[in-house]
MIVEX-869232 format. One line per field, with one value per residue (C-alpha): residue number from 0; residue in three letters; x, y, z. Coordinates in steps of 0.1 Angstrom, whole numbers, plus 5000, padded with zeros to 4 digits. Layout:
# residues N
num <- c(NUM / ...)
residu <- c(ALA / ...)
x <- c(X / ...)
y <- c(Y / ...)
z <- c(Z / ...)
This chain:
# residues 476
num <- c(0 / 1 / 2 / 3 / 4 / 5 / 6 / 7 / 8 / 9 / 10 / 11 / 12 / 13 / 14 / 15 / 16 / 17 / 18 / 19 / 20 / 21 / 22 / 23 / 24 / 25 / 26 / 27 / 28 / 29 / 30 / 31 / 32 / 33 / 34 / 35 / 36 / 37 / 38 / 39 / 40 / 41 / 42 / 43 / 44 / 45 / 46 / 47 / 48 / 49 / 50 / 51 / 52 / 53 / 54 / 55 / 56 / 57 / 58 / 59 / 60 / 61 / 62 / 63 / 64 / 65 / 66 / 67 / 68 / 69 / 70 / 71 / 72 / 73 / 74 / 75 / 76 / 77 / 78 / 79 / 80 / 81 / 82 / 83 / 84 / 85 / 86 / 87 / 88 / 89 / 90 / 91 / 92 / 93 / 94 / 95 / 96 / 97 / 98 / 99 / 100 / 101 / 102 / 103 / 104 / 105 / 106 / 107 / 108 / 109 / 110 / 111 / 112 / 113 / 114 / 115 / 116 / 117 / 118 / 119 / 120 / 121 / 122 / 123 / 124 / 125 / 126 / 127 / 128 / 129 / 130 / 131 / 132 / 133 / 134 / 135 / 136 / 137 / 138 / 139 / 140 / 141 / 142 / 143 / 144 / 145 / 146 / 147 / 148 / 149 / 150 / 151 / 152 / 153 / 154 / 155 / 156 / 157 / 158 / 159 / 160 / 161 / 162 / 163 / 164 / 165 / 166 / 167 / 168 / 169 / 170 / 171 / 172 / 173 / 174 / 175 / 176 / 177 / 178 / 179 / 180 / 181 / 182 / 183 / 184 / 185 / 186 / 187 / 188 / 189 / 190 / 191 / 192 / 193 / 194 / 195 / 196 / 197 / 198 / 199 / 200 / 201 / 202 / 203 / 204 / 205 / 206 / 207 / 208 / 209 / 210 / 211 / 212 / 213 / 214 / 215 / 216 / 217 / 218 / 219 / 220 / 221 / 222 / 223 / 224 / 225 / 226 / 227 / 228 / 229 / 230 / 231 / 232 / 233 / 234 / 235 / 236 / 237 / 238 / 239 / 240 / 241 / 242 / 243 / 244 / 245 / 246 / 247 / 248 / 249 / 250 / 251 / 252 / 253 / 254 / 255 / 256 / 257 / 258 / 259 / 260 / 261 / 262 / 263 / 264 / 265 / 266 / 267 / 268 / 269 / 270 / 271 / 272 / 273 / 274 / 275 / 276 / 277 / 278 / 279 / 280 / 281 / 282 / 283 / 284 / 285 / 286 / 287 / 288 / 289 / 290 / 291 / 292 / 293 / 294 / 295 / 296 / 297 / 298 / 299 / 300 / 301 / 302 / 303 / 304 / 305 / 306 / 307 / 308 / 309 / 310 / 311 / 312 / 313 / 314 / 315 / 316 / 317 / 318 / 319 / 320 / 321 / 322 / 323 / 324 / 325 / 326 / 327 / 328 / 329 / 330 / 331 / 332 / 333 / 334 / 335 / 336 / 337 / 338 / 339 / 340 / 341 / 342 / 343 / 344 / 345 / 346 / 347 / 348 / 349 / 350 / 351 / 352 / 353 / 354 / 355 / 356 / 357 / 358 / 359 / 360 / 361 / 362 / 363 / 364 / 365 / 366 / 367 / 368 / 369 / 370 / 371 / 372 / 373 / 374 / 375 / 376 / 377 / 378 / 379 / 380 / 381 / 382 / 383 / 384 / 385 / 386 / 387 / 388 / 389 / 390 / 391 / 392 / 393 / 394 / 395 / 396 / 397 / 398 / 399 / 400 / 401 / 402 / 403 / 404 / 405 / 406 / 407 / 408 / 409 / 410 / 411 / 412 / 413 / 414 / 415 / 416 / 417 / 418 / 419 / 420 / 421 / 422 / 423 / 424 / 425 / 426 / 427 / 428 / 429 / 430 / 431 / 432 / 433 / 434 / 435 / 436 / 437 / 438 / 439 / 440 / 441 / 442 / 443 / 444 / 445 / 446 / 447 / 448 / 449 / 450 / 451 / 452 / 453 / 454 / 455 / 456 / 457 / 458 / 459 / 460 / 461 / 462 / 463 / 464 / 465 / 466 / 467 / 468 / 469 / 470 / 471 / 472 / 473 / 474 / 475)
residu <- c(UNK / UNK / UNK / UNK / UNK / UNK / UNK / UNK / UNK / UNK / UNK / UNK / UNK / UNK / UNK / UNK / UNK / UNK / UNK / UNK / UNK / UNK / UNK / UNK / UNK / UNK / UNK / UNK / UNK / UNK / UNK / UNK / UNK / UNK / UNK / UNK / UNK / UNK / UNK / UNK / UNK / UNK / UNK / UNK / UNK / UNK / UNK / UNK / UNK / UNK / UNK / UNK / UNK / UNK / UNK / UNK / UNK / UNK / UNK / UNK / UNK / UNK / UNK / UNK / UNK / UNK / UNK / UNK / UNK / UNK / UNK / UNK / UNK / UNK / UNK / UNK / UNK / UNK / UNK / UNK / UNK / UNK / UNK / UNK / UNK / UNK / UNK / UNK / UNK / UNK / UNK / UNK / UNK / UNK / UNK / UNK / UNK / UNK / UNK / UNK / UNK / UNK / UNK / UNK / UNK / UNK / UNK / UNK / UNK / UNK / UNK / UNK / UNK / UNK / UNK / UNK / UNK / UNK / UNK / UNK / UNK / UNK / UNK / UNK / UNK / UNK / UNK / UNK / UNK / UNK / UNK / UNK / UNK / UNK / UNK / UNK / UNK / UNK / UNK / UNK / UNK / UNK / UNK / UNK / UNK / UNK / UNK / UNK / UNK / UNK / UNK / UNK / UNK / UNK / UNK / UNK / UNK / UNK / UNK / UNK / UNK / UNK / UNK / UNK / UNK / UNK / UNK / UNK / UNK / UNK / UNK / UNK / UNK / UNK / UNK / UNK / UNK / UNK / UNK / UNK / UNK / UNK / UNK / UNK / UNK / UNK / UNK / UNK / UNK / UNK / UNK / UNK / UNK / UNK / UNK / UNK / UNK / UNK / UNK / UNK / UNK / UNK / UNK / UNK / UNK / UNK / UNK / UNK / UNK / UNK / UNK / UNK / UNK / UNK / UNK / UNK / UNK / UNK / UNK / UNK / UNK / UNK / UNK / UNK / UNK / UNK / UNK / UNK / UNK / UNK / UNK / UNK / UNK / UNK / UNK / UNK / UNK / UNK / UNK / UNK / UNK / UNK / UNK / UNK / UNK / UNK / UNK / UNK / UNK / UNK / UNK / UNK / UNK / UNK / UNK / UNK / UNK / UNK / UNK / UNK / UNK / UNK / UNK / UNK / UNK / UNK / UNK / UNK / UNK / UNK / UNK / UNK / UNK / UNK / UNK / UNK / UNK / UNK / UNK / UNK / UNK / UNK / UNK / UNK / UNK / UNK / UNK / UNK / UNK / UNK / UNK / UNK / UNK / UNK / UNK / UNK / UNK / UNK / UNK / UNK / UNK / UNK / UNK / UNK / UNK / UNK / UNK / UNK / UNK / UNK / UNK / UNK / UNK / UNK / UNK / UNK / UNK / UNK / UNK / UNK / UNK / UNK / UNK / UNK / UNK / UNK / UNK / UNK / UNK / UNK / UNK / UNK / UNK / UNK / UNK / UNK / UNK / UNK / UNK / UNK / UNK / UNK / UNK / UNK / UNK / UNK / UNK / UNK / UNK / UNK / UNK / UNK / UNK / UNK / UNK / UNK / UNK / UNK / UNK / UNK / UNK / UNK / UNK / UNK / UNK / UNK / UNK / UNK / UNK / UNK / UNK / UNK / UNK / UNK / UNK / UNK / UNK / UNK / UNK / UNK / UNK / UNK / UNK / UNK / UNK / UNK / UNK / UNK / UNK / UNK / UNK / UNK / UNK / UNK / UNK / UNK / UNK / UNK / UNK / UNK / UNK / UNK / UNK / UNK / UNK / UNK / UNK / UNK / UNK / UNK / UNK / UNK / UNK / UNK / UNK / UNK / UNK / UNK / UNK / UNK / UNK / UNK / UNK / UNK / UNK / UNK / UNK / UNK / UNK / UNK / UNK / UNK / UNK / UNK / UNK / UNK / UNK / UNK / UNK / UNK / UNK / UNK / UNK / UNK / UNK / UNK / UNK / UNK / UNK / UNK / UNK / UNK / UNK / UNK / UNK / UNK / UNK / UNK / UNK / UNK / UNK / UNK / UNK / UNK / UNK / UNK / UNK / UNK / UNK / UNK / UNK / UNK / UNK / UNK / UNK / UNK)
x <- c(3974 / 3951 / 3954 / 3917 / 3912 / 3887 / 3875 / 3866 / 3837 / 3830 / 3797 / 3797 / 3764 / 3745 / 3740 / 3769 / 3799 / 3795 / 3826 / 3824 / 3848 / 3835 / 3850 / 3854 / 3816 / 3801 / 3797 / 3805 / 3829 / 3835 / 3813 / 3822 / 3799 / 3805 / 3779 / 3784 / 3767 / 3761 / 3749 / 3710 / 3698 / 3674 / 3693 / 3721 / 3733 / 3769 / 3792 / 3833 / 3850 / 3876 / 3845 / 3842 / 3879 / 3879 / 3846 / 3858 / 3894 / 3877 / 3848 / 3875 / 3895 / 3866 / 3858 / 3891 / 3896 / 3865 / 3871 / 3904 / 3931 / 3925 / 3945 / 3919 / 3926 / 3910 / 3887 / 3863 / 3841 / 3810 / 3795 / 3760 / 3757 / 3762 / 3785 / 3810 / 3841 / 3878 / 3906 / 3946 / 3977 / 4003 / 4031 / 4018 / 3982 / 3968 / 3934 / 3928 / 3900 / 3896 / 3860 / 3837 / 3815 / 3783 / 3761 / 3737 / 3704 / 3720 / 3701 / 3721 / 3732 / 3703 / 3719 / 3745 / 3720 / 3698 / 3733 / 3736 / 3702 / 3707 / 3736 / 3740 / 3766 / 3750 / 3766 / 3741 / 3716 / 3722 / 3729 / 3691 / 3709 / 3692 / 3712 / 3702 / 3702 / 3715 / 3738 / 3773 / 3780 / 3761 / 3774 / 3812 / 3803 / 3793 / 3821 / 3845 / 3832 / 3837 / 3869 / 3894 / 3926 / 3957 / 3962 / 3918 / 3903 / 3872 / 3864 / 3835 / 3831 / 3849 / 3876 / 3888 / 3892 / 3906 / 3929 / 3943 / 3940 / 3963 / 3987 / 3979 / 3954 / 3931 / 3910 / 3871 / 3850 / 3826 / 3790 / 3800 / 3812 / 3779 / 3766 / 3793 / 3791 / 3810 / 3799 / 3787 / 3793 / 3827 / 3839 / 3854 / 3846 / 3832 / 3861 / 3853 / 3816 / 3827 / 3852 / 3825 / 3802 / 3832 / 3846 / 3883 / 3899 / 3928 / 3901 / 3887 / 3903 / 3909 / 3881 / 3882 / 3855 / 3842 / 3861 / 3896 / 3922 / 3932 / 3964 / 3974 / 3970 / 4000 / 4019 / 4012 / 3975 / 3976 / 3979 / 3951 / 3930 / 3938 / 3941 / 3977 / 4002 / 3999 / 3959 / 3945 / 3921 / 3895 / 3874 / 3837 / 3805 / 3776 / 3755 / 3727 / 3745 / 3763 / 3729 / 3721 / 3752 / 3744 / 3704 / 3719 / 3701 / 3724 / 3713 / 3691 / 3656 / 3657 / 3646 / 3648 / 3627 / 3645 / 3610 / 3617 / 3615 / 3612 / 3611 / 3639 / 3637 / 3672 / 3676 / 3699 / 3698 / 3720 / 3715 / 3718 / 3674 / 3661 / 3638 / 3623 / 3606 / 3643 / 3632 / 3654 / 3693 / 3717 / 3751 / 3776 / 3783 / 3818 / 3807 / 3796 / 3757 / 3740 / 3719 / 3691 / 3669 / 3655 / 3644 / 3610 / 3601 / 3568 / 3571 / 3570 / 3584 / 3547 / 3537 / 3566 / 3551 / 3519 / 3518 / 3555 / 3568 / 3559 / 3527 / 3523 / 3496 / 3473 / 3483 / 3459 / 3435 / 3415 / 3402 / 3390 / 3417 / 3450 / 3471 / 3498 / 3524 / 3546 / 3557 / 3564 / 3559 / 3572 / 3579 / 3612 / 3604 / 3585 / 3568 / 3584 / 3562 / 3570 / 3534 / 3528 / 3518 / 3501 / 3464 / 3440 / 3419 / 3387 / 3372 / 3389 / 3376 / 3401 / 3435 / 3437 / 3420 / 3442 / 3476 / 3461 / 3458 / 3493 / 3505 / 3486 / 3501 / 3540 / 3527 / 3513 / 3540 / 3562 / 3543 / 3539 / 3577 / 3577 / 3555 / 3572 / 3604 / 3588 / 3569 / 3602 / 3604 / 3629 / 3623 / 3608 / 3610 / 3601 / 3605 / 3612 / 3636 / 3624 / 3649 / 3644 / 3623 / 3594 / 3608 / 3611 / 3572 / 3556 / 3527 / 3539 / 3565 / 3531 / 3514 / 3542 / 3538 / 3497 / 3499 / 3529 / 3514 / 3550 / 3571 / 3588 / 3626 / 3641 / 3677 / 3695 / 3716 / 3712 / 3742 / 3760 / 3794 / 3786 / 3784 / 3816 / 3830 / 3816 / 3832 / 3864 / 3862 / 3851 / 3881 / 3885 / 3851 / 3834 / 3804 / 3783 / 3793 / 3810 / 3775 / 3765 / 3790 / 3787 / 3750 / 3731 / 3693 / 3663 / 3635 / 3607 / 3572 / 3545 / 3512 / 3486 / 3458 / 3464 / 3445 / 3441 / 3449 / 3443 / 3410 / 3430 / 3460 / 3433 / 3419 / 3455 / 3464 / 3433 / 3436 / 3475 / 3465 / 3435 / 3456 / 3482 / 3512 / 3515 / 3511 / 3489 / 3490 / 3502 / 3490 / 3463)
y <- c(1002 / 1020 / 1054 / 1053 / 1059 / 1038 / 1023 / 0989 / 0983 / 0949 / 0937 / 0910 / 0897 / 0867 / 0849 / 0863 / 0886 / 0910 / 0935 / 0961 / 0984 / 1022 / 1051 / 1091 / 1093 / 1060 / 1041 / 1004 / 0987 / 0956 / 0932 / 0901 / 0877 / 0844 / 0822 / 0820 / 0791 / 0790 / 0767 / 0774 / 0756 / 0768 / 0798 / 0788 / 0807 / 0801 / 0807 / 0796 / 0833 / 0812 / 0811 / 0847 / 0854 / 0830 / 0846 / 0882 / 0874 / 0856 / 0887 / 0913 / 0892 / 0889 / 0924 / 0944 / 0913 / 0925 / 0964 / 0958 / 0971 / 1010 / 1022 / 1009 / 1044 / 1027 / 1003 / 1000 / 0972 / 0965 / 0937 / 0921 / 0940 / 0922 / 0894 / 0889 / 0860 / 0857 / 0858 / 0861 / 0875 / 0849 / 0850 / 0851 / 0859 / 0889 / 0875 / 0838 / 0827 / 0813 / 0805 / 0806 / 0834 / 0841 / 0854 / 0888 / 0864 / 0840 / 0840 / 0822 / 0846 / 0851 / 0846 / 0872 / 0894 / 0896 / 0908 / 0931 / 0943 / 0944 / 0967 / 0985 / 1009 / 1048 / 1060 / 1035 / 1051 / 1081 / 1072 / 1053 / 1022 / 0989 / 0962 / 0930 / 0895 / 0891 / 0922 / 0916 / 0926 / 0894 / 0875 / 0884 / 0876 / 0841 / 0836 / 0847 / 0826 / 0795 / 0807 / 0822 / 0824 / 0849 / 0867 / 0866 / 0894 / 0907 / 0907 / 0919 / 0905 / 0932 / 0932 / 0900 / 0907 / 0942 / 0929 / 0903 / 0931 / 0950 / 0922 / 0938 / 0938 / 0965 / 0988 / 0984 / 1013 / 1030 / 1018 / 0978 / 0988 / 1001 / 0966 / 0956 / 0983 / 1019 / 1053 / 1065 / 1103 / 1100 / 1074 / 1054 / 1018 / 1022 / 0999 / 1003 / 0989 / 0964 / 0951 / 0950 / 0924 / 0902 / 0920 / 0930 / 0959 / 0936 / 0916 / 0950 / 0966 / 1000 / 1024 / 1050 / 1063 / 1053 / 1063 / 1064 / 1052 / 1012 / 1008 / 0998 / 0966 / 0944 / 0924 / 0893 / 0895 / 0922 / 0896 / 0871 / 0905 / 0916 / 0950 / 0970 / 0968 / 0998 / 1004 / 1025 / 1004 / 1028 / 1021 / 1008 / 1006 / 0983 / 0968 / 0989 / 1020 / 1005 / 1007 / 1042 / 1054 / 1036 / 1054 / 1089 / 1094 / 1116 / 1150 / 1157 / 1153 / 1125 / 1092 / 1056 / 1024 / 0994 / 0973 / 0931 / 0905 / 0929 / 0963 / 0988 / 1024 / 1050 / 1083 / 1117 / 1140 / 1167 / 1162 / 1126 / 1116 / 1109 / 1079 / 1072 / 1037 / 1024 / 1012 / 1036 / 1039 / 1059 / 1054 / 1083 / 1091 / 1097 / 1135 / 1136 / 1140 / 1108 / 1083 / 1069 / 1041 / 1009 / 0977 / 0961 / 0925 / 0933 / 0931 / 0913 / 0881 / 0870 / 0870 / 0845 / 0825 / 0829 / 0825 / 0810 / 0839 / 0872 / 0867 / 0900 / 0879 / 0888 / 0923 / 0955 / 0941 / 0969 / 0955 / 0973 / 0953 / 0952 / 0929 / 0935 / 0912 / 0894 / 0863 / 0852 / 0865 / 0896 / 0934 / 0953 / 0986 / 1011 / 0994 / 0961 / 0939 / 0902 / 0889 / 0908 / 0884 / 0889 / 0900 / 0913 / 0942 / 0941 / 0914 / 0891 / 0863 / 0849 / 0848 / 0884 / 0898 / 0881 / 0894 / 0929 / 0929 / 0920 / 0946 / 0977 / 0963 / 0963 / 1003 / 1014 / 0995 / 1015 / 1046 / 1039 / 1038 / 1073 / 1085 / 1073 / 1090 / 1122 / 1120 / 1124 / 1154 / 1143 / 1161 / 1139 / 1163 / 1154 / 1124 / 1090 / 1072 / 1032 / 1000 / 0964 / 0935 / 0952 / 0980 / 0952 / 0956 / 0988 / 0979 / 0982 / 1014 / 1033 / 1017 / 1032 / 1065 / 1063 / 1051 / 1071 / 1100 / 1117 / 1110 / 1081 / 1077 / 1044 / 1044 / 1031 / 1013 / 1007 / 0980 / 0981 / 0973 / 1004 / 1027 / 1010 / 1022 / 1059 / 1056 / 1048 / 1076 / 1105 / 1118 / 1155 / 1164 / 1146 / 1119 / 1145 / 1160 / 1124 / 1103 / 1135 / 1128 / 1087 / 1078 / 1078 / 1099 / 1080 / 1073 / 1093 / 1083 / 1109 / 1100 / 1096 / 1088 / 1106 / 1098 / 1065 / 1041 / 1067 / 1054 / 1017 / 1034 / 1050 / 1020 / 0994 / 1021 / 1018 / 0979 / 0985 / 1004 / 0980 / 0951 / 0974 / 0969 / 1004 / 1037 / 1063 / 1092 / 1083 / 1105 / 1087)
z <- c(0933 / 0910 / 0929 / 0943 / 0980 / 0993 / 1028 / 1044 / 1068 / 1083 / 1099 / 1124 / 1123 / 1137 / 1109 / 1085 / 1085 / 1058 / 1038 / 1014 / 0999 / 0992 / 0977 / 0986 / 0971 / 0986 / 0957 / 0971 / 0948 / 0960 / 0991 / 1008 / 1024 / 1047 / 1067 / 1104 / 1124 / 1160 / 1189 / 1201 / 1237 / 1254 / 1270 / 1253 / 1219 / 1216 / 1185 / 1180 / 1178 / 1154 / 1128 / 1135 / 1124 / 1091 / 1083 / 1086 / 1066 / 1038 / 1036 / 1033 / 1006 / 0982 / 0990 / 0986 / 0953 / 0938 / 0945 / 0920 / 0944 / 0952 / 0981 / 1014 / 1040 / 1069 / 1079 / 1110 / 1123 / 1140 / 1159 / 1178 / 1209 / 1237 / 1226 / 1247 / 1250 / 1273 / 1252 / 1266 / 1244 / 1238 / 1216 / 1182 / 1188 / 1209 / 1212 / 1217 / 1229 / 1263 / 1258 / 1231 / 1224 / 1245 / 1217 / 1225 / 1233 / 1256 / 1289 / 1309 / 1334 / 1351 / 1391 / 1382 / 1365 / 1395 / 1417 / 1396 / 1397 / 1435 / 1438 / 1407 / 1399 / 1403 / 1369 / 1352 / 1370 / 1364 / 1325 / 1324 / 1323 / 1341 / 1328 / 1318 / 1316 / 1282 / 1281 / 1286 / 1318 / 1335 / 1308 / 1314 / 1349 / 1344 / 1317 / 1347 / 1377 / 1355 / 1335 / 1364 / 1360 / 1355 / 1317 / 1308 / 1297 / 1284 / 1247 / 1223 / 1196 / 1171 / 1198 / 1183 / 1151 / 1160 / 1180 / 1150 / 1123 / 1147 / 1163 / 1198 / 1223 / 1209 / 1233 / 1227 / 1224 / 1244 / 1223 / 1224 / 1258 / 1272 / 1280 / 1297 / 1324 / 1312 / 1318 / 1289 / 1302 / 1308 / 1289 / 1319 / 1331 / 1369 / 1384 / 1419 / 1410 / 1387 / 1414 / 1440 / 1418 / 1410 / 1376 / 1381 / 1368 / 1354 / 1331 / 1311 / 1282 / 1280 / 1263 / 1232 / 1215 / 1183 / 1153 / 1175 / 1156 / 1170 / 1156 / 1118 / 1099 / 1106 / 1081 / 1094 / 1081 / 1055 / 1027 / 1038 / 1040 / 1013 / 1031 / 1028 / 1056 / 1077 / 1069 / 1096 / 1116 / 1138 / 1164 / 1154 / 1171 / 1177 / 1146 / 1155 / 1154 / 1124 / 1103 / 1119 / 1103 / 1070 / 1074 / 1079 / 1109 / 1127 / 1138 / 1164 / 1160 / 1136 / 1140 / 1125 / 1124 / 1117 / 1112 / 1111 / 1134 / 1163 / 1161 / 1168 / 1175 / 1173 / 1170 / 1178 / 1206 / 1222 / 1256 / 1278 / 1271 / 1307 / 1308 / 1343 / 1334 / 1320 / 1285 / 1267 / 1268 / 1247 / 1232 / 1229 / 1190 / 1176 / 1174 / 1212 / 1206 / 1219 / 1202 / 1226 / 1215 / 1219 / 1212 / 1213 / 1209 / 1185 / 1147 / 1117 / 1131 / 1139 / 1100 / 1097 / 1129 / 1118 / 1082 / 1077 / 1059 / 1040 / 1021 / 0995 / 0985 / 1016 / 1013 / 1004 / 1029 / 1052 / 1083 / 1115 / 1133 / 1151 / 1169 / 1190 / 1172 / 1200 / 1190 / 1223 / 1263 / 1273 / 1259 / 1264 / 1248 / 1246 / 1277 / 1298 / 1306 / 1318 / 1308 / 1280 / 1246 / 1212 / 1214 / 1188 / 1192 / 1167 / 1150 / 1121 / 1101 / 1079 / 1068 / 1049 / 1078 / 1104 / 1081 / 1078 / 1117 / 1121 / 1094 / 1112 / 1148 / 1136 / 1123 / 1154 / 1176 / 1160 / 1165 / 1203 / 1200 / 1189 / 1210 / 1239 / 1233 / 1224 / 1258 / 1275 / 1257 / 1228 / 1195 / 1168 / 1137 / 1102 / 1083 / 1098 / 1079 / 1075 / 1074 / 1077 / 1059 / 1052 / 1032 / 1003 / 1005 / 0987 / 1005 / 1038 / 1034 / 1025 / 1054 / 1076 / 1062 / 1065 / 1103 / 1110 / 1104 / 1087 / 1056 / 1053 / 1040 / 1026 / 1026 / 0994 / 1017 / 1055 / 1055 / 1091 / 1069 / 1047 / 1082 / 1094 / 1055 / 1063 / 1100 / 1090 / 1063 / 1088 / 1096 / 1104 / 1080 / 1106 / 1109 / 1095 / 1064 / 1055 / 1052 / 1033 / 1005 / 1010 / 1018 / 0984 / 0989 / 0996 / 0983 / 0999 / 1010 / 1021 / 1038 / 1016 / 1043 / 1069 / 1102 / 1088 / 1116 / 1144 / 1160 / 1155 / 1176 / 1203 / 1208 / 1207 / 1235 / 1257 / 1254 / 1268 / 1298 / 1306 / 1310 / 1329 / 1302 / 1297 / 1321 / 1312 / 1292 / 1257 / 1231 / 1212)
C-alpha cells in the first residue's frame, strides 16, 4: 500500500466492461478494458452473464495493477438498463445463473408486455412510467414463465457481479430497478401488482438506493480483483446515469446530450416531471432530486448507415436542408410514433448536401428534445453539456452550440466507470460537492451563429405535425 486513497468504478457495457481507478482529486490512475460478445436474432440479443463476471475481474486487475496499489475505499458499478437474468445462491456462489442474460434490446417479450400494458400497476402511472417491451419487467416475465422453479430470483446485470464481489445475494438499487417495476417515489417494489401479472414477491431482491453501501469485498475474490478484502462495495446505478455523473450534470436545471447512434436526453429536477404523452421517465438520484430523461431513436447512427461511418471529409457543408435521421421505423422520444422513419425536408443534390442534412437533423432532434421537456414546464438553464461520438468532431460541437441556441460543455471525461469512481467516493460530502472536486472542467463552446438553423427547426416541426408524429404547439 502506497497510502493513497483511491476508488474503483466499473461499467458494464454492451460491447465491453470498462475499470478505472481514481483518486481524492479525480485524476484516473489506472483503467481496465475487456471485450464482451453477445448473441443477436432477430428479437433475440442474448449474452453469457459468466463473460460478464471474467470481464469485470480481469478489468479491475489491470486497473487496480496499473494504479500501483493505493488503498481502493470503495467501489460501485453500473450496467445496461434493462438487462436482466435468474440466478439462485448455492453453496459457494450467491449468484449463478439460471439463464442467460436478456440484453436491454431484446424484444422478445412482446405477449407479456401487452399484459402488462393491460393492467398496469397505478404507482407507474402516477410516476409517468408506461413500460415496455424491452424493459425488464416483461423480460423477467418471460424469463419466469419458462424458468419456474423454487430458489430463482431476479437479477440485473450489476447484481451479479455485486453479489460475487460481496459473497451474498446483494439488494439491487432503485435506478436498474425502475424497469423492472419499483416505485420510484417510495422506493418499494409494488408486490401486490407484480403478483397479479405473474411476478412473485419471493423472485425480487430487496431495494436500496444508489450509493447504499452493499456489503464488503470478500476474501474469496479480493485477490483475482485485485481489490483489498473488506473494500466497501456501494450501490450503483444505470449506465446512463453512470455518464450523467461522469458529465456533472446534477443540479436542477441542467441538462445533457449524449449525441451517437441515437440520441439521449437527461437532466436534474426537484420535483417528480409530469409527462402526459409518457415519453419521459425519471430515476431517483442518490441525493433525492430526480433525473427525468429519455431516449430517442434519431442520431448519428444514419451517417454510419448512410455513408458507412463518420466522414469529416463532407463536413463544413451549408445546405437549406434537414433530415430527420431514423435509421429504422419508429420514434420513442421526444414523440412515439410506430411509423415514424427518416425523411428530408428541403432539397439535396449530392453526397455533402445529403451528410449536411443529416448533421442539422441529429441538432435539431436534439433541440426538439429540449423543447419538449421544457414544455412540461422543467427548467432548462444555461449551458447544455454535450457527450457521445460526435464531440470527437469540432465541426459538429459548434454545430450543436449554433442550432442549440446555448453554450455547449464537453466533459473531459463522460466515462460511466469514472461516475461509478465519483459514486463510490460521495460519501457524507455528497454527489454534489464530490464530482466538484473529481470531474475535470470542460471545454466550453458558445454560439457563434445564433438563429442559424431556426427557420430549418420551424420548418422540421411543421413537417412533424403534418404527418401527425408530433402534437402541436412546440416552440419553433
Amino acid at each position: 500500500m502506497t497510502g493513497r486513497r483511491a476508488w474503483a468504478g466499473v461499467d458494464l457495457g454492451t460491447q465491453s466492461v470498462r475499470a478505472v481507478v481514481a483518486e481524492e482529486d479525480g485524476t484516473v490512475i489506472g483503467r481496465g478494458s475487456v471485450q464482451l460478445a453477445g448473441t443477436r436474432d432477430g428479437g433475440r440479443h442474448e449474452q453469457d452473464p459468466e463473460s460478464w463476471w471474467r470481464a469485470v475481474v480481469e478489468a479491475l486487475r489491470r486497473a487496480t495493477g496499473e494504479a500501483g496499489g493505493p488503498e481502493v475505499a470503495g467501489i460501485a458499478c453500473c450496467g445496461t438498463s434493462g438487462t436482466i437474468l435468474l440466478v439462485e445462491d448455492v453453496p459457494g456462489d450467491p449468484a449463478r445463473p439460471l439463464t442467460r442474460g436478456l440484453m436491454y434490446d431484446d424484444s422478445r417479450a412482446t405477449a407479456e408486455a401487452a399484459r402488462i400494458a393491460a393492467a398496469p400497476a397505478p404507482v407507474w402511472a402516477a410516476a409517468g412510467l408506461r413500460p415496455q417491451r424491452t424493459w425488464a419487467l416483461p423480460k423477467a416475465l418471460w424469463l419466469h414463465e419458462r424458468h419456474p422453479g423454487p430458489g430463482a430470483r431476479v437479477a440485473h446485470q450489476v447484481d451479479l457481479i455485486t453479489s460475487r464481489l460481496i459473497g451474498r445475494p446483494a439488494a439491487t438499487d432503485t435506478s436498474n430497478a425502475l424497469k423492472t417495476g419499483a416505485d420510484p417515489v417510495t422506493g418499494t417494489w409494488p408486490h401486490e401488482d407484480l403478483d397479479r401479472l405473474g411476478l412473485p414477491p419471493a423472485l425480487l431482491p430487496s431495494l436500496v438506493r444508489p450509493g447504499d453501501l452493499l456489503g464488503h469485498v470478500d476474501p474469496a475474490v479480493a485477490e483475482a480483483t485485485g481489490l483489498r478484502e473488506g473494500t466497501r462495495v456501494v450501490a450503483g446505478m444505470t449506465d446512463g446515469c453512470a455518464a450523467q455523473i461522469a458529465a456533472g450534470v446534477l443540479e436542477p436545471g441542467r441538462w445533457s446530450i449524449a449525441a451517437g447512434t441515437t440520441t439521449v436526453l437527461k437532466g436534474v429536477a426537484d420535483v417528480l416531471p409530469a409527462d402526459p404523452t409518457g415519453v419521459l421517465y425519471s430515476h431517483r438520484s442518490p441525493d433525492g432530486r430526480w433525473w427525468p430523461g429519455g431516449a430517442s431513436s434519431a442520431g448519428a447512427g444514419l451517417v454510419t448507415a448512410v455513408f458507412g461511418g463518420p466522414r469529416p471529409d463532407l463536413e463544413g457543408r451549408e445546405v437549406d436542408a434537414v433530415t430527420y435521421p431514423l435509421t429504422g421505423t419508429g420514434e420513442r422520444f421526444p414523440f412515439q410514433s410506430g411509423d415514424a422513419v427518416a425523411f428530408t425536408v428541403g432539397d439535396v443534390h449530392d453526397d455533402a448536401d445529403r451528410h449536411a442534412a443529416i448533421l442539422r437533423g441529429v441538432v435539431l432532434a436534439a433541440r426538439l428534445c429540449l423543447d419538449h421537456v421544457a414544455g412540461l414546464g422543467l427548467a432548462v438553464e444555461g449551458a447544455v453539456t454535450l457527450t457521445g461520438g460526435v464531440t470527437r468532431s469540432e465541426h459538429w460541437i459548434r454545430l450543436h452550440a449554433d442550432g442549440l441556441g446555448r453554450e455547449v460543455r464537453v466533459p473531459a471525461e463522460a466515462d460511466g466507470a469514472l461516475g461509478m469512481a465519483v459514486l463510490a467516493a460521495a460519501g457524507a460530502d455528497g454527489l454534489v460537492a464530490t464530482s466538484r472536486r473529481m470531474l475535470a472542467p470542460a471545454r466550453v463552446y458558445p454560439p457563434e451563429r445564433l438563429g442559424r438553423l431556426d427557420a430549418l427547426y420551424a420548418r422540421l416541426v411543421g413537417e412533424l405535425v403534418a404527418r401527425g408524429w408530433l402534437g402541436e404547439g412546440v416552440p419553433a
